[in-house]
VOGU-3710 file (C-alpha; in Angstrom, 3 decimals, decimal comma):
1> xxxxxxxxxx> 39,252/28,294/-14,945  37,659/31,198/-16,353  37,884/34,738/-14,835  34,841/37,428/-14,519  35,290/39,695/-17,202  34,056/36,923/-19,558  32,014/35,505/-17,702  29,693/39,159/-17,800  26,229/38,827/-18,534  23,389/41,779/-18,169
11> xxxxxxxxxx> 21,782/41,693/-14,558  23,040/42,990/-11,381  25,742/41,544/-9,412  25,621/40,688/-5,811  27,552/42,770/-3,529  30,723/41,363/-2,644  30,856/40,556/1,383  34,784/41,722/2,433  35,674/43,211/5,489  38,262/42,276/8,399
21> xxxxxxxxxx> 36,280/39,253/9,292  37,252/37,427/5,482  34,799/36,804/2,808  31,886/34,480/1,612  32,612/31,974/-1,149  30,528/29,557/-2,517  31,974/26,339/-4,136  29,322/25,206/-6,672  29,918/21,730/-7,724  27,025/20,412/-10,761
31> xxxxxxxxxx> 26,624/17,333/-12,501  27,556/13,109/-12,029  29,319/13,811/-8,972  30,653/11,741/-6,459  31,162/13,485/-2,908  33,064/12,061/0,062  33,023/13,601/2,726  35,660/13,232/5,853  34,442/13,774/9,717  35,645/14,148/13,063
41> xxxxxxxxxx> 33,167/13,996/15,830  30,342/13,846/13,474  31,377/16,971/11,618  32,367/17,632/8,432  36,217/18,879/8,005  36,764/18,389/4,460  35,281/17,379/1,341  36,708/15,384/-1,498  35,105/15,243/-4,696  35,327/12,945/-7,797
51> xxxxxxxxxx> 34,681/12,977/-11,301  33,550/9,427/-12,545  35,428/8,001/-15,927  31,879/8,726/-18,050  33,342/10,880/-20,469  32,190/14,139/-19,510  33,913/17,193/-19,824  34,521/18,810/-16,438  34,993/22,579/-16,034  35,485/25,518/-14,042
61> xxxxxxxxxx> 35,143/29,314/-13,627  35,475/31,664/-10,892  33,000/34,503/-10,623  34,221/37,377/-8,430  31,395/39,130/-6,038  28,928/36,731/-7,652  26,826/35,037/-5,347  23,519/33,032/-6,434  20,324/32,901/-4,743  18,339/29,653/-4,472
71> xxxxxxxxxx> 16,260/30,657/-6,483  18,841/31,298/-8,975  20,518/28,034/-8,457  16,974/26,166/-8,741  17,039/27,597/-12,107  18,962/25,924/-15,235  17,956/28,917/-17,135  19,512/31,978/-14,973  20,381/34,823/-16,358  23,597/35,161/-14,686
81> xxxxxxxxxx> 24,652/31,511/-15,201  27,651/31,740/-16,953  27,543/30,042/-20,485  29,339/26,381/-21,579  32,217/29,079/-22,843  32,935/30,808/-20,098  34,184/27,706/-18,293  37,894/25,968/-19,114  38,725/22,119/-18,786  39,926/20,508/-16,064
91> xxxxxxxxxx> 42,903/18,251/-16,909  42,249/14,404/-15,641  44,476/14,394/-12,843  43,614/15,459/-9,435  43,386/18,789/-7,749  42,596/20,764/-4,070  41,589/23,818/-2,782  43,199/24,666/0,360  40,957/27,909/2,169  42,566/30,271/4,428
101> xxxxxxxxxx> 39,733/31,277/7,054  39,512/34,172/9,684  37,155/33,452/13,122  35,446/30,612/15,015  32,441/28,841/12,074  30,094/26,689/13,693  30,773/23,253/12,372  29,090/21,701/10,190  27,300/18,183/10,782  27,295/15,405/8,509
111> xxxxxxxxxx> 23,682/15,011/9,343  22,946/18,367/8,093  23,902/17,492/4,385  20,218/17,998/2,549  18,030/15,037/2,974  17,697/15,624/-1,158  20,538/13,814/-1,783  21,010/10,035/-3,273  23,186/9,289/0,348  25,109/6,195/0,598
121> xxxxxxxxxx> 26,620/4,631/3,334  30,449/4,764/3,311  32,591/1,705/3,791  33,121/0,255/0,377  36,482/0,887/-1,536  36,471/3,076/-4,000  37,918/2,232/-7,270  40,887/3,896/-9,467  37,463/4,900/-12,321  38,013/8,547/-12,132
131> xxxxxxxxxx> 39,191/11,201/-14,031  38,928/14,263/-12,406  39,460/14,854/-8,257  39,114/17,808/-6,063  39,836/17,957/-2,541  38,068/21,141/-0,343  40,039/22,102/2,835  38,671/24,257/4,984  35,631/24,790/7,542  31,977/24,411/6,087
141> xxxxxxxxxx> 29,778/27,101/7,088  26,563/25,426/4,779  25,338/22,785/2,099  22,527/23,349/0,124  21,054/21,158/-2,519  19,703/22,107/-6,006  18,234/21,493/-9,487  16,558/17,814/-8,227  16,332/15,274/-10,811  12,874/13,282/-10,259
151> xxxxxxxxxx> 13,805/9,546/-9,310  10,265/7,755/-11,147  9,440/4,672/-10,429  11,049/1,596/-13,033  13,478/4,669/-13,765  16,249/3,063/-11,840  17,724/-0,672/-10,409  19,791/-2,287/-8,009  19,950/-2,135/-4,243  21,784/0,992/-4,106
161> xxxxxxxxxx> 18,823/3,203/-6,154  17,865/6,268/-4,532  15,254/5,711/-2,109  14,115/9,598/-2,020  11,871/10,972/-4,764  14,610/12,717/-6,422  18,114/13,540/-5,803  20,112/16,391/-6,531  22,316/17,898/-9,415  23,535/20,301/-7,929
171> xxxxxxxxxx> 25,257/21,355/-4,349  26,608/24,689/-2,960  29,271/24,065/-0,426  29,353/28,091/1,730  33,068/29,121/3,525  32,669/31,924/5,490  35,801/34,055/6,491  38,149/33,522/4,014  41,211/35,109/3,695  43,329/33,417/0,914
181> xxxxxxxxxx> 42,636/30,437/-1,195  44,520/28,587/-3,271  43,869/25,851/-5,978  46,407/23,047/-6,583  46,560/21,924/-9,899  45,516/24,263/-12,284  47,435/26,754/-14,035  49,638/29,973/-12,554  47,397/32,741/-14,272  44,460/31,091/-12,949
191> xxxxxxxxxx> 45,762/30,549/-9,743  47,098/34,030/-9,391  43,741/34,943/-10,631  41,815/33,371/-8,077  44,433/34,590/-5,231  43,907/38,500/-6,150  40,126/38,072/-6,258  39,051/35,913/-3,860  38,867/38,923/-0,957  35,828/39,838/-2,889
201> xxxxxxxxxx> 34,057/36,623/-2,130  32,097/35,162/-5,173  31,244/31,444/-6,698  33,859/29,241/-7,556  31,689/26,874/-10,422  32,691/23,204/-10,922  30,702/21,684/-13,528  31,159/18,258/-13,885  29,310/18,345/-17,467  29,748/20,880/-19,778
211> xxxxxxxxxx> 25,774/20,764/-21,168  25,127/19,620/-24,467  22,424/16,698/-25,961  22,785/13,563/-24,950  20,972/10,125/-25,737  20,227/7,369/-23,016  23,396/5,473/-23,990  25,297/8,952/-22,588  22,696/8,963/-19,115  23,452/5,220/-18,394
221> xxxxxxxxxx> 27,058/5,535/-19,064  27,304/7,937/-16,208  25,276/5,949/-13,667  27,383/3,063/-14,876  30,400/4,804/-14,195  29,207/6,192/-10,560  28,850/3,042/-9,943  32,009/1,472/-10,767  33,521/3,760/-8,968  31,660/3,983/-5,571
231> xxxxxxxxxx> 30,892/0,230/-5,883  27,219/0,475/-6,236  25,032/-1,777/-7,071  22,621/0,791/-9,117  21,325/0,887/-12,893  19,896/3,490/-14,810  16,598/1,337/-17,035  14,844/4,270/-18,533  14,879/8,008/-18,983  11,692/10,281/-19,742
241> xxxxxxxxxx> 11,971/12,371/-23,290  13,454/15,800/-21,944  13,490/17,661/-25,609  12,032/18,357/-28,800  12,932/15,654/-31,862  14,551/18,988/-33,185  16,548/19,892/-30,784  20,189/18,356/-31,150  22,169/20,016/-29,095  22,456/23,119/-26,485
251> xxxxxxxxxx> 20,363/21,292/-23,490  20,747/23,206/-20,150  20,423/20,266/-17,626  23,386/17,992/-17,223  21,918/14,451/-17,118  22,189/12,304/-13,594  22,813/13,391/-10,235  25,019/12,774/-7,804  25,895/10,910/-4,925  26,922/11,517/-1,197
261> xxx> 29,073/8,374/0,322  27,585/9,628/4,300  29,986/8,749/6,947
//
């Protein structure tokens, strides 16, 4: 998990939000990714979230007093996205993120998660096909939903194909009034890292595709592998030309999207 100081690009960065009442930090999950999340009384009090075996590289970077605007997150080709290099590999084993928080946050509903979503309903087992898991503890203060991937008609199969006109790549999951936070799993520097910084508030970045070229044998393995593991029936058929014949590699939009087993 990469720190700031590499991670500097030109442009302005937001003002970090500390004070006696904790900070703001978003955890911004993109790519193939499978989110569960677990609810009492119809609210959600934690979030666990998988990487399918496809084969993609899955990475992280924290980004103190960075916080993205919609816009921004709407946009594969912000200036203050951090670059493929700025981010460092995940091992395949699992991890969590356990959030110290200050005050009384609203809860937050499982019907609020963003219509926008490919939303399945849980109940089916899921299978040992992952490489890389991430468990979120602490209160959600909001989900948003970004960086939709059209769902076109003949594009997908199976009784489990999104239903919505497109679903989403991307997902900000807000904590409000942290304190502390710490991150199971990775290294010491990085965790000690993330503990000295995180009073400044900021975006904690898992990418669960590092972006580079890929062909339609790539985009079907990871619908494939989403739904091996969620036990979907679902199949990717076609996918629209997104590049020039000379472009090879260096794409910006990580292919698929993700899905949301609803409880």
């Amino acid at each position: 998990m990469a720190g700031s100081k590499s991670a500097a690009k030109s442009g302005t960065k937001s003002k970090p939000k500390t004070s006696s009442k904790g900070a703001t930090l978003d955890i911004i999950f993109s790519g193939p990714l499978l989110f569960v999340p677990a609810s009492e009384r119809g609210n959600i009090v934690s979030v666990e979230v998988y990487s399918p075996r496809n084969g993609h590289p899955v990475g992280a970077a924290f980004l103190p007093g960075v916080r993205f605007s919609d816009a921004e997150l709407d946009n594969p080709l912000c200036e203050r996205w951090p670059t493929a290099e700025v981010f460092s590999l995940l091992d395949a084993h699992s991890y969590s993120i356990e959030l110290e928080q200050t005050g009384k946050t609203k809860p937050f509903p499982v019907a609020s998660i963003p219509a926008t979503n490919h939303k399945v309903k849980s109940g089916r087992r899921l299978s040992h096909a992952w490489e890389v898991s991430l468990g979120v503890g602490g209160q959600l203060s909001a989900w948003t939903s970004h960086r939709l991937v059209p769902i076109t008609q003949g594009m997908l199969g199976g009784s489990d194909a999104p239903l919505t006109p497109s679903a989403a790549n991307l997902h900000r999951l807000t904590y409000s009034g942290v304190k502390s936070a710490q991150f199971h799993g990775i290294s010491k520097p990085q965790q000690e890292y993330l503990k000295a910084n995180v009073n400044k508030g900021g975006s904690l970045i898992i990418i669960g595709e590092i972006p580079y070229q890929s062909t339609l044998l790539h985009e079907r393995r990871a619908i494939d592998a989403m739904a091996s593991l969620a036990g979907l029936d679902l199949h990717l058929l076609s996918v629209a030309p997104v590049t020039s014949s000379a472009r090879v590699t260096g794409h910006v939009k990580a292919c698929g999207f993700s899905t949301v087993l609803a409880p």
